[in-house]
N, C-alpha and C positions, 0 to 999 in steps of 0.2 A: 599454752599449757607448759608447765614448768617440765625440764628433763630431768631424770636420777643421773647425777654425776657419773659414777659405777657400777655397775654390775656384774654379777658372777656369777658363771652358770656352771654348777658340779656337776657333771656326767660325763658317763664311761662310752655313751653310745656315741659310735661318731656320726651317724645319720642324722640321731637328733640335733645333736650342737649342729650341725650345717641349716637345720630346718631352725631351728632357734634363731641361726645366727638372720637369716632371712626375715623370720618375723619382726625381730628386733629391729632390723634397718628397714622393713616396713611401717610399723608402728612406730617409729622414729621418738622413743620415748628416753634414751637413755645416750651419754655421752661418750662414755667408755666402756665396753666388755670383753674384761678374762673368761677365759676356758679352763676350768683344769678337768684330767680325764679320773681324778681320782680325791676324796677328802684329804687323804695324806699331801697332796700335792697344795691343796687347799689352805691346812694348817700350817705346811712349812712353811707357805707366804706371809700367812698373819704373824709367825711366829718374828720372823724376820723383820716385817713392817710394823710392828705392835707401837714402836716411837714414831710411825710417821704415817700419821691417819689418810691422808690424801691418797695413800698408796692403799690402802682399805675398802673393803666397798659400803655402797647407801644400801644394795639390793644383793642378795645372794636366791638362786631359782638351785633348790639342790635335791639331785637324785637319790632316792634311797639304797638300792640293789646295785652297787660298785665294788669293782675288786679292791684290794690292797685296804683301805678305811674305805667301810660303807655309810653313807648319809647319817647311820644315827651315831657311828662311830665318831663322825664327825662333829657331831652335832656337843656330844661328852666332852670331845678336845676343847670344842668354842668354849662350852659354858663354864672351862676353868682357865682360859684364855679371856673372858669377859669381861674381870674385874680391872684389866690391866690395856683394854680398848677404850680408847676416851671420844668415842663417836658410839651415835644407836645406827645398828644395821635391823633390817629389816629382813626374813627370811621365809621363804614360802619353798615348801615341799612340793617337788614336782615329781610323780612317780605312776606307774603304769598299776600299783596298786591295790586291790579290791578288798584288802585284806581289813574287817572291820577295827580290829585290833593293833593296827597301823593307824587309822584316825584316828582312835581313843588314845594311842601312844602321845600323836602329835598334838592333839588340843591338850597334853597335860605338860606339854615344853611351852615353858613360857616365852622362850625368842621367836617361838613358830608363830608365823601370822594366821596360815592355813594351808591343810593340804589338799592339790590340786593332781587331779588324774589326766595323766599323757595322753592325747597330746596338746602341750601348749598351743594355744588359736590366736590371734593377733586381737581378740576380745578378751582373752584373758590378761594378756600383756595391759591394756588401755584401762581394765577394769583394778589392776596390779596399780599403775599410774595414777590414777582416781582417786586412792585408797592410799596411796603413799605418802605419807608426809614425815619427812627427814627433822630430826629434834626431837618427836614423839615422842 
């Protein structure tokens, strides 16, 4: 089974990025992953690496409910940041959620793949990996 070069996981909770970082190196799907605790922290990287896609991620798993830029905050910065990333990233909304109007939000973002409710299972990761195909 083929790895995702990169991934990034936006969230502010540090239980979960520990419990993330476990599944990830259980499901052993992925070759590299950043942490950042916030979008702002997110952005400022793309902003920076935007000439050098390698430093970029294949997979972004991102929080919605974050301090300082929150997920959808984030999500506005990408989409005027997009024209100017010469790689497809793939991004799935990961969030504790229930709010109906938060999935109608996200199936109307076109980079969203889909949103998934916390918490990530090491089935969702594999079934993430399944699904993934980088060049899309």
């Amino acid at each position: 089974m083929n790895k995702i070069s990169t991934t990034w996981v936006i969230d502010d909770d540090e239980i979960y990025r520990f419990a993330i970082k476990l599944i990830m190196k259980r499901a052993d799907i992925t070759e590299k992953t950043l942490f950042f605790h916030n979008g702002k922290m997110a952005i400022d990287f793309f902003t920076v690496n935007l000439q050098n896609p390698n430093e970029l991620p294949d997979l972004i798993l991102l929080d919605l409910n974050m301090p300082v830029l929150d997920g959808w905050q984030f999500l506005d910065a990408y989409e005027k940041l997009k024209p100017q990333i010469s790689k497809n990233i793939t991004i799935y909304l990961v969030s504790s959620t229930i709010d109906e109007q938060d999935y109608n939000r996200a199936k109307s973002i076109s980079c969203v793949k889909e949103l998934i409710v916390k918490p990530l299972t090491t089935k969702d990761i594999q079934r993430i990996l399944a699904a993934f195909n980088p060049g899309q």
